[in-house]
C-alpha positions as CSV (number, residue, x, y, z in Angstrom):
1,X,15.5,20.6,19.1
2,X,16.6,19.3,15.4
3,X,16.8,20.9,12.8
4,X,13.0,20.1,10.4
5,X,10.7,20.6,7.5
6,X,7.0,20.5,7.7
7,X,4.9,20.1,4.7
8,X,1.3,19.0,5.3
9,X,-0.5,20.3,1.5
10,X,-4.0,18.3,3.7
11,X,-7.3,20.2,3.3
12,X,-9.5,18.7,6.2
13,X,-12.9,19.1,6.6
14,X,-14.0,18.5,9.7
15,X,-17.5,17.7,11.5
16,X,-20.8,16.8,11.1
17,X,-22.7,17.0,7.7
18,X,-19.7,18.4,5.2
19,X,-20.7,15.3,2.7
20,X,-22.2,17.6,0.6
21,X,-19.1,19.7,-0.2
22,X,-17.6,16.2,-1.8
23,X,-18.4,17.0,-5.6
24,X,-16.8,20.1,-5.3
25,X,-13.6,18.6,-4.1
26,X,-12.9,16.4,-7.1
27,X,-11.2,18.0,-10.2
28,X,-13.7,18.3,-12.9
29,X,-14.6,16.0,-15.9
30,X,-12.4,13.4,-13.8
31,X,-12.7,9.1,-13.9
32,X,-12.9,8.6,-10.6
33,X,-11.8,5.3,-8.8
34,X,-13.8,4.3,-5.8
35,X,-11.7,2.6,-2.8
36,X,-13.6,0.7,-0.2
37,X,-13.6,-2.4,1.7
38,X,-16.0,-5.4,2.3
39,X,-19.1,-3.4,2.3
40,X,-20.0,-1.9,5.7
41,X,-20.5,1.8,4.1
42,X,-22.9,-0.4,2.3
43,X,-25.1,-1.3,5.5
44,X,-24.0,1.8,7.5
45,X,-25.2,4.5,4.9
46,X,-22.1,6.0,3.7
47,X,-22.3,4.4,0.3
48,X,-25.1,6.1,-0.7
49,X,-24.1,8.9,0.6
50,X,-21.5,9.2,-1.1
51,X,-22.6,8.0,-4.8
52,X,-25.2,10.5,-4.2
53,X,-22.7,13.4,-4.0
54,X,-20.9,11.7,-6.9
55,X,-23.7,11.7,-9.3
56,X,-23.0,13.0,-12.7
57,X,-19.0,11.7,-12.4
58,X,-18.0,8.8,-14.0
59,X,-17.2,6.2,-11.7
60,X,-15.3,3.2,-11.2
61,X,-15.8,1.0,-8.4
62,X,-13.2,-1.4,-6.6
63,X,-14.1,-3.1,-3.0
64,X,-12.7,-5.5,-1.0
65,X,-9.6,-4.2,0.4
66,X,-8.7,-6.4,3.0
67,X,-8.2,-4.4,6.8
68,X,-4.5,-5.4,6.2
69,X,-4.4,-4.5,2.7
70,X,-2.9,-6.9,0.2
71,X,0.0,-6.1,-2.2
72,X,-2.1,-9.3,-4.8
73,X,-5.5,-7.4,-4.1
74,X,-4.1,-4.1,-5.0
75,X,-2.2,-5.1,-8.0
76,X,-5.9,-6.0,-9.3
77,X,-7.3,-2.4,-8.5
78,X,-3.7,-1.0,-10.3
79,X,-4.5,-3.1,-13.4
80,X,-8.2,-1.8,-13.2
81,X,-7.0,1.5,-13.0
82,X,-5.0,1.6,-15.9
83,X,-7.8,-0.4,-18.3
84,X,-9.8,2.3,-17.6
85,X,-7.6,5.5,-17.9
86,X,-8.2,6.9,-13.9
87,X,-7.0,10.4,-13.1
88,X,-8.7,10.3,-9.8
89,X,-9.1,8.3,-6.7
90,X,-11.6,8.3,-3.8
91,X,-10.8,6.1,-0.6
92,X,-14.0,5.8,1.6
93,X,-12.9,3.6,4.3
94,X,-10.6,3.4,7.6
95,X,-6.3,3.5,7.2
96,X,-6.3,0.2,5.7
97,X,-8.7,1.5,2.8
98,X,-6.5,5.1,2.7
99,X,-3.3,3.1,2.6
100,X,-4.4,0.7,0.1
101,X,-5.3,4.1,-2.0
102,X,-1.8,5.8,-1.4
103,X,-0.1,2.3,-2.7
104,X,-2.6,2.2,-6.0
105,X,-1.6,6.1,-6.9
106,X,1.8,5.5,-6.6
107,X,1.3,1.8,-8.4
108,X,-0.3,2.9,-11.5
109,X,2.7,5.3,-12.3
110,X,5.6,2.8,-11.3
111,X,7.9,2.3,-14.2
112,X,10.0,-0.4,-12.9
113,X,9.9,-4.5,-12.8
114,X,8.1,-4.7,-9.3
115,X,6.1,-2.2,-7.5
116,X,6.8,-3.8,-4.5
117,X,9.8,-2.4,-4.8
118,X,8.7,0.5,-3.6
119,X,8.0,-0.8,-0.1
120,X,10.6,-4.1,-0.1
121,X,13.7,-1.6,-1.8
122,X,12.4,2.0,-1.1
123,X,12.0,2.9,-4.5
124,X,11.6,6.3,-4.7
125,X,7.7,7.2,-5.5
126,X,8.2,10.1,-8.7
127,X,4.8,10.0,-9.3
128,X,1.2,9.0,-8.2
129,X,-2.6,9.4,-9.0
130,X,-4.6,12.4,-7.0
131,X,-6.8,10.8,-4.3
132,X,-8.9,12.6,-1.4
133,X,-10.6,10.2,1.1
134,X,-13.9,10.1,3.4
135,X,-12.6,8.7,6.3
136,X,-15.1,5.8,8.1
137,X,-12.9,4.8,11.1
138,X,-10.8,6.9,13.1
139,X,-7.2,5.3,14.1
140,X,-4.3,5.4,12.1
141,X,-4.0,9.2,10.9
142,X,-3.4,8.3,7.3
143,X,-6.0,10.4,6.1
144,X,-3.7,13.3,7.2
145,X,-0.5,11.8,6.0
146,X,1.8,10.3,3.1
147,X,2.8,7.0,4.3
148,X,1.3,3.8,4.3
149,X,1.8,-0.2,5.0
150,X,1.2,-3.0,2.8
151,X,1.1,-6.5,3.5
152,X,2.4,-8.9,0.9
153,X,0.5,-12.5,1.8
154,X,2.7,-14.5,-0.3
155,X,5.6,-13.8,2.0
156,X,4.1,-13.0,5.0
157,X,5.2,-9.4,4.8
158,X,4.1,-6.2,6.4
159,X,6.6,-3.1,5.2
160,X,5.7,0.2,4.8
161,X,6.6,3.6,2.9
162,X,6.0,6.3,2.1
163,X,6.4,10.0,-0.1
164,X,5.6,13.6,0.2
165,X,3.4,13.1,-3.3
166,X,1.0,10.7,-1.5
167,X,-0.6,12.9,1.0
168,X,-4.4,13.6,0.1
169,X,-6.0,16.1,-1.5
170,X,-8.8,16.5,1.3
171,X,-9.7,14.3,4.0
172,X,-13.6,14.5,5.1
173,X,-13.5,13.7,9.0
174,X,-17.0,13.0,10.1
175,X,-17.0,12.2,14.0
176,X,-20.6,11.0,13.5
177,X,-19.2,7.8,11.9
178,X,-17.8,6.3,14.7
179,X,-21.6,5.1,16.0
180,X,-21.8,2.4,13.7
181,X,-18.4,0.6,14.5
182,X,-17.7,-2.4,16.1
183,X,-16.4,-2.2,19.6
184,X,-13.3,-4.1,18.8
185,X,-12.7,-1.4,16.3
186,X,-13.0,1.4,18.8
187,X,-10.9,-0.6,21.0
188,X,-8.0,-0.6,18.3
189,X,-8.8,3.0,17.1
190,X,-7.6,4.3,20.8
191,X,-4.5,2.1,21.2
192,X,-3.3,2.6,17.8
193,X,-3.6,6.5,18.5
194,X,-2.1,6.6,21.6
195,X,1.3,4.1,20.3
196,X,1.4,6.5,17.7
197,X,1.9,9.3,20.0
198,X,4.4,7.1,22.2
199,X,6.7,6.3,19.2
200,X,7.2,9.9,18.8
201,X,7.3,11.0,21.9
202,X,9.1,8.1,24.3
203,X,12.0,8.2,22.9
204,X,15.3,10.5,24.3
205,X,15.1,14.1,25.6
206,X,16.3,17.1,23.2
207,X,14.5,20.1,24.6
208,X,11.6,19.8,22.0
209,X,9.1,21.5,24.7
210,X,5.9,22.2,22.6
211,X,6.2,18.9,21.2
212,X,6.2,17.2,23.8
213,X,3.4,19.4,25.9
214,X,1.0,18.4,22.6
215,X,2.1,14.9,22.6
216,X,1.2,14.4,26.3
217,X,-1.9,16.1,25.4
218,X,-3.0,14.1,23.3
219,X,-2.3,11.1,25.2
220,X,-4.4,12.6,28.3
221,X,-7.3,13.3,26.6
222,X,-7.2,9.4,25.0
223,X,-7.0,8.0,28.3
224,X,-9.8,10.1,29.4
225,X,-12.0,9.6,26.8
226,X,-11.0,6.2,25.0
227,X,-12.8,3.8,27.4
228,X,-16.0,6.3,27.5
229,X,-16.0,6.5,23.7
230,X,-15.8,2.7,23.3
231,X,-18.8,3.0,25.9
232,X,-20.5,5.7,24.2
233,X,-19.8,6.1,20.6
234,X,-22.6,8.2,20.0
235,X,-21.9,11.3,22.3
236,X,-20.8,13.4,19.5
237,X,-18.3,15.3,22.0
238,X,-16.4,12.2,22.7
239,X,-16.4,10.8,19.2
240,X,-15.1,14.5,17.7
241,X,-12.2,14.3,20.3
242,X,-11.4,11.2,19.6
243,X,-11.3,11.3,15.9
244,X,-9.1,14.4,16.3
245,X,-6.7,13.0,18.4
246,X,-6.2,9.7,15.5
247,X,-5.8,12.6,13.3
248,X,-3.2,14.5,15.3
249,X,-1.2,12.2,16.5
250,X,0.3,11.0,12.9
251,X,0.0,14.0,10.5
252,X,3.5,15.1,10.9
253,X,3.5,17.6,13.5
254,X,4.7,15.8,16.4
255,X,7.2,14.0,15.0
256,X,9.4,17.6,13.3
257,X,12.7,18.4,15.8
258,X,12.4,15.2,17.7
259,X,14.0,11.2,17.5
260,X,11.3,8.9,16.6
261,X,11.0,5.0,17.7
262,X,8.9,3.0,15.6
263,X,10.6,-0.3,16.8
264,X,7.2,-1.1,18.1
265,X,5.3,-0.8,15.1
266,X,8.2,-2.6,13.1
267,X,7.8,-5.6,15.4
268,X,4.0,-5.2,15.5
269,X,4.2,-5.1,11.6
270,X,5.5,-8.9,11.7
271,X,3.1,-10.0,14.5
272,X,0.5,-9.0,12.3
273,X,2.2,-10.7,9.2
274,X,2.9,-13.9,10.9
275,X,-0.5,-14.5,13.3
276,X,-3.0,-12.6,12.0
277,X,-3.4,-10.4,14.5
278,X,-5.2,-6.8,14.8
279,X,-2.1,-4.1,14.0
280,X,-3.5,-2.2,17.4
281,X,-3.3,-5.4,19.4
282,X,0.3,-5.7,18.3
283,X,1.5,-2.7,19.6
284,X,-0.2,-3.4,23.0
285,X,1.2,-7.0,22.8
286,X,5.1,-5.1,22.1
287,X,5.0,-1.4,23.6
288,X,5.0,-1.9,27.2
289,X,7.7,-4.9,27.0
290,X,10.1,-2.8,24.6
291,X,9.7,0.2,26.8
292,X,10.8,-2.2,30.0
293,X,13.9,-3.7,27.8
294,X,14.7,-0.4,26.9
295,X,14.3,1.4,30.2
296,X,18.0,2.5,31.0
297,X,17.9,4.5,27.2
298,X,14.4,5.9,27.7
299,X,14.8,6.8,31.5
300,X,14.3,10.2,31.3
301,X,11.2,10.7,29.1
302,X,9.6,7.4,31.0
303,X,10.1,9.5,34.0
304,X,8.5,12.3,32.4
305,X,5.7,10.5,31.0
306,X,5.0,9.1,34.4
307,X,4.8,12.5,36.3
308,X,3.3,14.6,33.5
309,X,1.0,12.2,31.9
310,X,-0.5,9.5,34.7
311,X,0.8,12.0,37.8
312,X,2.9,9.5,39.4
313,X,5.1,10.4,42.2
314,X,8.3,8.6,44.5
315,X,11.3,8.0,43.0
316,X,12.3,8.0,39.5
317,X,12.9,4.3,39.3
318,X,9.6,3.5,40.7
319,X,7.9,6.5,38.3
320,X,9.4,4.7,35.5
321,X,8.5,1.0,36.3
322,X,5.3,1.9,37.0
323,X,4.4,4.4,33.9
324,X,5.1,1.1,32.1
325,X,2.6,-1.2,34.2
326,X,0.0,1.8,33.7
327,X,0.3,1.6,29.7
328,X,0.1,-1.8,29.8
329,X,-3.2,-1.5,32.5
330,X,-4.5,1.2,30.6
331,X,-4.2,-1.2,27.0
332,X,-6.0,-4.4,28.9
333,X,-8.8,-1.6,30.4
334,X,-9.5,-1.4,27.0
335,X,-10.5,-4.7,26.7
336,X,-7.0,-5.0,24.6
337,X,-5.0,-7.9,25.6
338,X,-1.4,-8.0,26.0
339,X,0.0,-11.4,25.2
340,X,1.1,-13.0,22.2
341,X,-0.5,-16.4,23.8
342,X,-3.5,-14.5,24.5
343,X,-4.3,-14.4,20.4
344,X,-2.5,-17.8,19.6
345,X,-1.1,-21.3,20.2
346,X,1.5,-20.5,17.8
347,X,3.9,-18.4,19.4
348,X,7.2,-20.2,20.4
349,X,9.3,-19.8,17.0
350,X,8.1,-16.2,16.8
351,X,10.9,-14.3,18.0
352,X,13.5,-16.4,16.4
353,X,11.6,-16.1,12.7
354,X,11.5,-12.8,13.5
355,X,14.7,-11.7,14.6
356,X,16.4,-14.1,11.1
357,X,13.9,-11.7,9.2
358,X,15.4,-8.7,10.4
359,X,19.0,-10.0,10.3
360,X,18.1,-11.1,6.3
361,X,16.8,-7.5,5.7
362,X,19.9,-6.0,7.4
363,X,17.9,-4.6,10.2
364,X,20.4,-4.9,13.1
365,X,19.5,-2.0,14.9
366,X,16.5,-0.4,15.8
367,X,14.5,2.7,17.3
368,X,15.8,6.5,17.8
369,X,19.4,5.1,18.6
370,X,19.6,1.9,16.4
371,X,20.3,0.0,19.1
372,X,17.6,-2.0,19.7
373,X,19.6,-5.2,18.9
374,X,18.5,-8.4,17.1
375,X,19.3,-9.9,21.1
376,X,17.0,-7.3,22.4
377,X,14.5,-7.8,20.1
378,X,14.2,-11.1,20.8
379,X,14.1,-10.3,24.4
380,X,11.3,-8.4,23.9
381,X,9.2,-10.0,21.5
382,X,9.9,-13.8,24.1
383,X,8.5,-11.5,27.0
384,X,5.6,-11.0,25.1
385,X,4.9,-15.0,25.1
């Protein structure tokens, strides 16, 4: 195992009917800005709710953070921000709203020429706004986390960053949410969790035992309950697993003594950028052909995955092909598809723009090894066609 840190300052409340702790989270006296998105807490509830436990703060309202969240929109909520002298922030939305949050603390106090710089040059973040969140959609973990990604439409960018003053203050997790969400949503809440798990855990073997027993835990229990929760959002046991397992699987913990990937997401990031495309459905879309590419590097844990997480049995080889095909099955069970072509006509330059953007940004290798190559990755990404 390799040598880690862990620092995780989160205070999560978990469960049904916490709302009304919410005032007593938020610092005293404090102008509070309020993070949402296009308005479904509106016709869901959660709104009100939440004004209701706000009353008596002075508030601020900014919506319409887009579900990728835009560097131009956030500039807006920045320049708010600062008009109105804001010493507190409170994100009520999914990851996109939470990310969107982290980037406008970190914004507001950015004393350079660009705070894209911060994602485009990894500026280092030296100071940013408090912010606690209510959490409305269960999938990317950020509410339990410091990092974050941005999408810049001008360039048709999707970077990320991230820094240890960015993690919230509280997080309220409310599994009851999940009733009111779309079924595509559910659909992408479950793949994004599980490829979350997968870039930390597929990678190369160094004796991390415990992390790797939790990972495969957690992937288990999604892909026992992630088709009955998309069935069944409202059986409160399923949805209170679920949301747990978004929030497990990126808050830090599985990632300390162990390589991580995160090619997938990298690649995803620019599918996403380019074609519009769910974040979720661009890791199903990657993951299972980066994992075949790759197979030789990642033989061991494949193997492992196989037998320990989907009970596969013959030889190796055949344990590891098929632990691939059952990802892949398990991502299209979802209802998820798995093609580029499947989402649009405008594929066939996508693995050359992409693999000139990554040459440009000096990305020549990739994942836990680097060497994912520019070649490879255009390997992968045409076999995604």
């Amino acid at each position: 195992m390799k040598n880690f840190e862990l620092y995780n300052p989160v205070k999560l409340i978990f469960g049904k009917d916490q709302l009304a702790k919410l005032a007593d989270e938020i610092p005293e006296n404090a102008k509070v800005l309020f993070t949402y998105g296009w308005g479904s807490i509106k016709k869901n509830g959660i709104y009100n709710a939440v004004v209701t436990e706000l009353k008596g703060l002075e508030i601020v309202e900014f919506g319409g953070i887009e579900v990728n969240p835009q560097y131009e929109t956030l500039l807006k909520a920045v320049a708010l921000a600062k008009k109105e002298a804001i010493d507190f922030i409170l994100a009520v939305g999914g990851g996109s709203v939470i990310d969107a949050t982290k980037f406008i603390a970190a914004a507001i106090c950015f004393e350079g020429d660009s705070p894209w710089d911060i994602l485009a040059k990894g500026v280092k973040v030296k100071k940013a706004i408090p912010f606690g969140c209510v959490l409305t959609l269960p999938a990317t973990g950020s509410e339990m986390n410091s990092g974050a990604v941005i999408t810049k439409a001008e360039t048709q960018e999707k970077m990320a960053f991230g820094s240890p003053l960015l993690f919230p203050k509280f997080s309220f997790s409310n599994p009851q949410v999940i009733a009111s969400l779309p079924k595509r949503q559910l659909q992408n809440g479950v793949v994004d969790a599980f490829m979350h798990v997968m870039e930390q855990y597929l990678t190369h073997n160094t004796q991390a035992l415990l992390q790797d027993r939790i990972a495969e835990g957690i992937l288990k229990t999604l892909i026992e309950i992630g088709p009955k929760v998309i069935k069944n959002p409202t059986d409160y046991k399923l949805a209170s697993n679920f949301m747990w397992c978004c929030t497990m699987a990126l808050n830090g913990l599985l990632s300390k003594g162990v390589p991580v990937d995160w090619a997938t997401h990298m690649i995803g990031h620019e599918l996403t950028a380019l074609h519009g495309i769910d974040h979720a459905q661009s890791l199903a879309v990657i993951a299972p052909n980066l994992y075949a590419v790759m197979k030789t590097d990642k033989y061991d844990k494949l193997v492992q995955y196989g037998k320990r997480v989907w009970q596969l049995s013959g030889s190796d080889d055949d344990i590891a092909d098929k632990a691939i095909e059952k990802t892949r099955t398990f991502f299209i069970n979802l209802g998820v598809h798995t093609k580029l072509s499947q989402y649009t006509n405008d594929y066939k330059n996508t693995a050359q723009f992409i693999t000139e953007r990554f040459k440009n940004r000096g990305w020549l290798g990739l994942g836990e090894q680097q060497n994912i190559t520019l070649e490879k990755v255009r390997e992968i990404v045409e076999m995604s066609y």
